[in-house]
N, C-alpha and C positions, 0 to 999 in steps of 0.2 A: 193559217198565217204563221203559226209557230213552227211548224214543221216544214215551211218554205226558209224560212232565218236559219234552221236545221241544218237544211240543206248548202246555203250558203256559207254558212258558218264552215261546215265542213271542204267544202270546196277550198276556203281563201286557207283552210289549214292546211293540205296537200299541197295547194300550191307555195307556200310560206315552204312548207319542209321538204319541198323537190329543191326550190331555188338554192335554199339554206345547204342542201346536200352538193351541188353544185359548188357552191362558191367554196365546202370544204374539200373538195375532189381539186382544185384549181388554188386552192392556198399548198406553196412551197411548202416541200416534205420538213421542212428544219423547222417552220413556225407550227406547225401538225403535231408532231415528235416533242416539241418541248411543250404546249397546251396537253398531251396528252401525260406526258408524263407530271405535269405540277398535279394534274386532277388526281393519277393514279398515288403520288408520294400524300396529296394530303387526304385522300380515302385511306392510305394505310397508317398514316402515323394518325390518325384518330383515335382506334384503339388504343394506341399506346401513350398517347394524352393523357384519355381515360385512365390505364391503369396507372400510371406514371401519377397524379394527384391523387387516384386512392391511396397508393403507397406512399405520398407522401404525406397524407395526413394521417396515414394511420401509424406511419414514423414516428410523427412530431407527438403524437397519442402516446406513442408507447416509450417514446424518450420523457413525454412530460410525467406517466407513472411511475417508470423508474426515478425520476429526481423527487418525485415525492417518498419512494420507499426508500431513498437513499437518506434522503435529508431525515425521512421517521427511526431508519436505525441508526444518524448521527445521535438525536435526540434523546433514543433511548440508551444509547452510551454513554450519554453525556447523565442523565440523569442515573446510571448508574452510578460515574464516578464521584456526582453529588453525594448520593450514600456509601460510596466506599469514604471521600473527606470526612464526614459526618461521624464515622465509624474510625476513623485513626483522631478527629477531635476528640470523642468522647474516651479514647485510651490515654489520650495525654495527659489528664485528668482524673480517672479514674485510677490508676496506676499508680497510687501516689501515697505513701506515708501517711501525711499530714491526713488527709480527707481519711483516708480506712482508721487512723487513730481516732477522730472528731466521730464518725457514722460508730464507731465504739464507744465512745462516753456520749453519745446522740448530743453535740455542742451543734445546737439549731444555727444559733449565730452565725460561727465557722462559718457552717454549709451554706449559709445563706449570702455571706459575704462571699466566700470565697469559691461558690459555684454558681448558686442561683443566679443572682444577681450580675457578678460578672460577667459570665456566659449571656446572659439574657442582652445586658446595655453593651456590650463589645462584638459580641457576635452574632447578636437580633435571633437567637430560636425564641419559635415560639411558645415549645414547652421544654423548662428543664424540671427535672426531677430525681430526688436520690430516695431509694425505697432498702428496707433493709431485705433479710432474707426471708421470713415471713413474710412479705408481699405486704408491708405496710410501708405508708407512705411517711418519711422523714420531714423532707422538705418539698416545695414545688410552685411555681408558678402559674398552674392551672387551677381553673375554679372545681374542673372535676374531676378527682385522680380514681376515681374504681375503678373504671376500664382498664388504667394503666396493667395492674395487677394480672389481671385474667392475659394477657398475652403471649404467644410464646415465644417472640423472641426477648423477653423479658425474663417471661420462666428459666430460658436457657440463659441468660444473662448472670439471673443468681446465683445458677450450679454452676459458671464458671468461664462459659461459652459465650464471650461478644459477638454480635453478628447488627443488621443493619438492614431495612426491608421499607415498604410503601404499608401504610397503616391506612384506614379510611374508619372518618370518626365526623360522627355530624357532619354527613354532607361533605367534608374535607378531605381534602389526599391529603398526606403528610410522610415525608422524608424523616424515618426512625432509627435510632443507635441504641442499644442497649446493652454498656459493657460492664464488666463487673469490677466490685471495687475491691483493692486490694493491694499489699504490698509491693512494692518495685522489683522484689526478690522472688515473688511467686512462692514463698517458703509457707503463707498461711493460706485457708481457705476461703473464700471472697464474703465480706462481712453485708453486703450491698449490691446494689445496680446504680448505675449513674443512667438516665436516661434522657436523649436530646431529639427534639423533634422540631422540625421548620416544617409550616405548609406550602403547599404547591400553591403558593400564587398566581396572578399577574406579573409581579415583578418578576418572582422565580424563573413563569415561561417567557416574558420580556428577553430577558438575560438568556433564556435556551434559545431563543428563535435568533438573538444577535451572534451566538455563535455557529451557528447553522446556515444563516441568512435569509432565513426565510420566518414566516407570521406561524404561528404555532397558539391553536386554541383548544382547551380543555374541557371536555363534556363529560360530565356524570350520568351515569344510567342509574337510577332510581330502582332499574328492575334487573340487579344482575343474573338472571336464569337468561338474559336476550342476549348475553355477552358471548361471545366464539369461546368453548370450553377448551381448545385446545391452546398448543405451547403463548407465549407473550410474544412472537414475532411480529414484525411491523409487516402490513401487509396493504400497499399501495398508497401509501400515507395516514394508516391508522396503526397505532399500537396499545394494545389492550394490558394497561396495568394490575399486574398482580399484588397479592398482598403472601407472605414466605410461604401460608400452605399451598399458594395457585390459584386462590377464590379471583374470580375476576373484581376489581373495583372500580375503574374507569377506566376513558377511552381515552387516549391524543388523540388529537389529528393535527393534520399538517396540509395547510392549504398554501396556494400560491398567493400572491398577494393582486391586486387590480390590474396594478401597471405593466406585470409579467404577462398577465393573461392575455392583456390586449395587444403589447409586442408579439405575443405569441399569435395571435391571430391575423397581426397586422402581416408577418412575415410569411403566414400560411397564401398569406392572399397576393404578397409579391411573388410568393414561388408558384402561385398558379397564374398568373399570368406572365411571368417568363418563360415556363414551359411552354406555353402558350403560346407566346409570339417566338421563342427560336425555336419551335417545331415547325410553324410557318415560312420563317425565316429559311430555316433548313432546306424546308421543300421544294420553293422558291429557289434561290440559289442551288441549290443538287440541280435541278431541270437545267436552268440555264447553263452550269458547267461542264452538264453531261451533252447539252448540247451544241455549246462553242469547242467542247473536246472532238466532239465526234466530226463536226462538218471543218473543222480543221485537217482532222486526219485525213479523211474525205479528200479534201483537195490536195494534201502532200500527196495521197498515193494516186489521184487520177496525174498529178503533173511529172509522179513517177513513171506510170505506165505509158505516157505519149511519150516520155523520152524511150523509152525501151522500144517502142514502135516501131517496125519498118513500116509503115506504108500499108499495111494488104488489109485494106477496107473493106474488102468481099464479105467476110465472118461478120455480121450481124445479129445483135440482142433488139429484138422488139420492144419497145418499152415508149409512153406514151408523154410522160413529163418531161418539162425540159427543165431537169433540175441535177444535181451531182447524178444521182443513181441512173440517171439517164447517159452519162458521160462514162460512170464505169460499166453500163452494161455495151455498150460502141470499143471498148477496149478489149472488152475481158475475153476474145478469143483469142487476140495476140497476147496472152500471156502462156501458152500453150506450148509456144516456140520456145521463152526463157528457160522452161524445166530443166532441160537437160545442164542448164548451164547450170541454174540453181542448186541440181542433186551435186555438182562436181565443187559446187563450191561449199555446200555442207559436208562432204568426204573431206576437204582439205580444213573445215573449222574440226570436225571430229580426233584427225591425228594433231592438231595444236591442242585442244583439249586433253588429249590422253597424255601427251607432254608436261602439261601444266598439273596434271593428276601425280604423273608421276616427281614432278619440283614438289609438289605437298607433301605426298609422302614421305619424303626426304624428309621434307621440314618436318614431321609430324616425329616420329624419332629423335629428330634429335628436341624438341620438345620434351617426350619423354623421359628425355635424359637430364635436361635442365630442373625438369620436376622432382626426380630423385633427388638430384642434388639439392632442391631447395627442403624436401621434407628432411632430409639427414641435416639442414643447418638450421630448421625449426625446431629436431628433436633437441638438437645439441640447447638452444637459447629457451627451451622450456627446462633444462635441466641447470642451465645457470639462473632462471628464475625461480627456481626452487630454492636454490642454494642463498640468493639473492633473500629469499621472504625469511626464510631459517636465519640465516645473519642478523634480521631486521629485531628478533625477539632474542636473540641470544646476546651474552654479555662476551668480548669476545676473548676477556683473559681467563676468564672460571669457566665457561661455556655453560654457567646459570642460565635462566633467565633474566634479561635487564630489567631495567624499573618499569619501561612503557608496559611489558609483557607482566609483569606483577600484579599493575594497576587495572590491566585488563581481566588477569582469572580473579581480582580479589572481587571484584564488580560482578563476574559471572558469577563466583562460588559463593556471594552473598545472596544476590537473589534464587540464586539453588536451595540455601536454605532457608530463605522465608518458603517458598514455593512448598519446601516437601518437611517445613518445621524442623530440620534436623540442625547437631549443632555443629559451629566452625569456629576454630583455635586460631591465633595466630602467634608464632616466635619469631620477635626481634634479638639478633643476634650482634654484640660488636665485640672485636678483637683488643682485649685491654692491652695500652699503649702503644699502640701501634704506629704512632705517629714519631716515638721513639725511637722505635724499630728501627722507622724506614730512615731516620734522620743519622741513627746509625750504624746502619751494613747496610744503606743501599736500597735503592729502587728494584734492584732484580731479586736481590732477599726479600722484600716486601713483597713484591708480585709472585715470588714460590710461597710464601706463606698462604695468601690472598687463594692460590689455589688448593694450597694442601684444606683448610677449613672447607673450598669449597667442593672437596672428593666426601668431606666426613659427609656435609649436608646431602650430597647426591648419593652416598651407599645406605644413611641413615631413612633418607626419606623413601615413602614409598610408592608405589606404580601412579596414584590418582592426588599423591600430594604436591605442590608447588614449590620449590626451591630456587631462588631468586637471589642477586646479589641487590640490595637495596642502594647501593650506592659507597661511594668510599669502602671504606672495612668495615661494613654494616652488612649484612646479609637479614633474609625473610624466609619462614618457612610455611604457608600456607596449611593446614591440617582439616581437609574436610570430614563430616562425620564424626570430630573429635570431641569429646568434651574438657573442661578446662582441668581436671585429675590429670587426665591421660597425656593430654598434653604437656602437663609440668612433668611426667616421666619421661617424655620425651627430648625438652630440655634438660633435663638430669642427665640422659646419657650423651648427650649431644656435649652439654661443658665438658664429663669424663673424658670422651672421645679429644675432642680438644685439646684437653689436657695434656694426654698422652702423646699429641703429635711431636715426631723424635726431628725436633728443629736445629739443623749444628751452627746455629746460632746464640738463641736462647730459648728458656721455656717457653710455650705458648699457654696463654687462659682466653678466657672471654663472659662477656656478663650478658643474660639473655634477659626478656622480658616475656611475658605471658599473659594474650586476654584472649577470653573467649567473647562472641558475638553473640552481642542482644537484641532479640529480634524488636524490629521496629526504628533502629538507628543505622544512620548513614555507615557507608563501608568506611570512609575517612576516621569515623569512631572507634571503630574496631584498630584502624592501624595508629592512630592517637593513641587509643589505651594500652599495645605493647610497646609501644616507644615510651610513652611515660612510665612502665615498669622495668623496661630496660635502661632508662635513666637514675633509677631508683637505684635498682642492681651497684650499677656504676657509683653512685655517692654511696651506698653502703661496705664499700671498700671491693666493687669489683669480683667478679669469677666466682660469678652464686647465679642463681634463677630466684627474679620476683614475678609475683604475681601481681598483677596490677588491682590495686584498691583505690575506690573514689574519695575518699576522704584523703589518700596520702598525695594524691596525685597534683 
């Protein structure tokens, strides 16, 4: 019995897949052509479905690692520049008269008032501490200061060297400064350390993660031999803190936060199913366009070829449908006839072509020639923009430097020498009475004086120095690498020089001022401090060089 149903079974399948073969021998080639082609376009874009959401998720993967290692070395920049703050706090402070006198007569009080304490209630560390240079401790607000002692950027503190580093103390990371104390003048040897430490909190990483923008959590390793012995770089949203030798002491990390994550996944899942459906979409639409393309053309060229027709129906294509390709194979031996017309009518597009090759060519020369002429009128406009940027810094009656160009190398030539610790001079220069001068013999006596001073500044100064008109009959003479000796030798010969300018008017003088830069204040200071000495000059009855002092200032 089973193998009678077998047999039936099999029967009504044959017959099922003859009929079925039938009815698609007898379905019109255009409905064939485009069912065959939707099947063939979406067997082929499946792979590439496929690959198309792996790459896109291993995209969103690899864009979501780099924003974690981006956002972990904002982090650790930022916590740098925590301890580079930390470390200009503790010199504004340490640096100071008052405190290296007090840590000398050990006045606890002072110190207590006027660091401990302060620093602690205004600026919230959580340890401060002044230790002399035997490594005993003065004052402090910790309950336990031995450890302090034994460290070395401590050790290096009290022979003289400030610096600034990640400390780990009971379980704590902590943000450390330890600069030396000493006079403002750097004339004695450092009596003290002033030492300031904030822990790495919550609040602390609070505040890092709000600049960041993102949640940032702090895990202690209990066992650092498990920590990566190599450099502190952030690496996929971890960064391994050091403490100045390199010992590893904790980990950041930097995680996303809920809300990211799940946009992040929500949007994974929008772009798989659009891929999805306009790869469908695609396939779909391509068939049907390639098949309203084709049986269009189809019909333009069979209603071409019956007009071209004469008549001679003899020539016969066999062909069994009656659908277009049945109507072009009934034509297609009358197109046999048209050739000869065809070749003669491509002979005569071939000479309109060669016509039209040669109007390019033409054109193409003189092209050529338009092009030279535009590179000679861009050389020309990059050499008035040269001359244009030089005007922009130059003063245009001394042909100094003007003030903008001034304020600009004083700005560089300051942080030059924080960078490489070397020193920089600055002389203010003004023309005594000048305003007499000009009021009487004249604007154009004024302006030849105004240059003869500014030939002295530009023979006198040298290849890497700055010479600037400051403005009115003020001139500046920027002196890199100078120390403030060398530089009042310089003003010395500079008023000489002055002096001697052979004016057929009247004499000329000029009263100059002199400071050199301290490191750790604004560039504005430095040019504060030769204006206030060159003011000085000037009430000290003019045509001398002072040096700027803060007590006269």
């Amino acid at each position: 019995m089973q193998q009678r149903w077998r047999g039936v079974g099999k029967l009504y399948l044959r017959r099922w897949g003859w009929q079925a073969w039938r009815r698609w021998e007898r379905t019109p080639i255009g409905v064939r052509f485009a069912l065959t082609l939707t099947i063939v376009f979406i067997a082929l874009l499946t792979p590439w479905i496929c690959l198309s959401l792996l790459h896109l998720n291993s995209a969103l993967n690899a864009q979501a690692r780099l924003n974690q290692m981006r956002q972990a070395q904002v982090a650790e920049l930022i916590i740098e520049r925590e301890l580079l703050s930390i470390l200009r706090h503790g010199e504004d402070y340490s640096v100071w008269n008052n405190a290296r006198e007090a840590v000398l007569r050990r006045d606890l009080k002072w110190l207590r008032t006027n660091t401990m304490e302060w620093l602690t209630q205004h600026f919230y560390y959580d340890v401060v501490a002044v230790l002399r240079t035997d490594g005993s401790v003065l004052v402090s607000n910790a309950p336990d200061n031995r450890w302090l002692a034994n460290l070395p950027l401590i050790q290096d503190a009290l022979k003289g060297v400030g610096n600034a580093g990640l400390v780990r103390r009971n379980g704590a990371v902590y943000l450390l400064s330890a600069t030396p104390i000493c006079d403002e003048e750097w004339a004695h040897p450092p009596v003290g350390a002033l030492v300031l430490a904030k822990a790495l909190k919550r609040a602390q990483l609070d505040r890092i993660s709000e600049q960041i923008g993102n949640r940032v959590v702090l895990t202690l390793h209990a066992n650092t031999e498990n920590l990566v012995p190599s450099s502190a770089e952030a690496h996929g949203g971890v960064i391994v803190l050091r403490d100045p030798a390199g010992t590893p002491i904790a980990v950041l990390k930097v995680e996303s936060p809920l809300s990211e994550t799940l946009l992040t996944q929500a949007l994974k899942r929008a772009a798989q199913n659009y891929v999805v459906g306009i790869s469908i979409g695609i396939a779909l639409l391509a068939s049907l366009v390639l098949v309203w393309f084709l049986r269009a053309y189809i019909t333009r060229f069979l209603t071409a070829i019956q007009r071209l027709a004469s008549g001679d129906w003899n020539a016969r294509v066999p062909y069994a449908a009656r659908d277009e390709f049945g109507f072009l194979a009934r034509t297609f031996n009358m197109m046999a006839m048209q050739l000869q017309q065809a070749f003669e009518e491509q002979e005569r597009q071939r000479e309109e072509i060669q016509a039209q090759n040669e109007e390019l060519q033409m054109l193409y020369q003189q092209l050529q020639t338009a092009h030279q002429e535009l590179a000679q009128l861009n050389r020309e406009l990059t050499e008035a923009n040269q001359l244009l940027a030089q005007a922009a810094v130059t003063d245009g009656l001394t042909g100094l430097k003007n003030h903008r160009a001034f304020q600009e190398s004083l700005n560089s030539l300051v942080q030059m020498a924080e960078r490489h610790k070397q020193p920089l001079s600055l002389i203010m220069l003004d023309i005594d009475h000048f305003k007499e001068f000009n009021d009487r013999f004249g604007h154009p006596a004024g302006d030849e004086l105004l240059r003869q001073v500014a030939e002295v500044l530009r023979q006198s100064a040298r290849a890497y120095d700055v010479a600037a008109r400051y403005g009115g009959e003020e001139f500046a003479l920027l002196l890199p690498n100078t120390a403030l000796d060398q530089a009042v030798q310089v003003a010395e010969r500079l008023r000489s020089q002055i002096s001697a300018i052979q004016n057929p008017h009247a004499p000329v003088s000029a009263s100059l001022g002199v400071a050199s830069y301290r490191f750790g204040t604004a560039p504005a200071t430095l040019l504060y401090e030769a204006d206030a000495a060159l003011y000085r000059a000037k009430r000290n009855g003019r045509n001398q060089v002072c040096i700027y002092q803060p007590e006269a200032a």
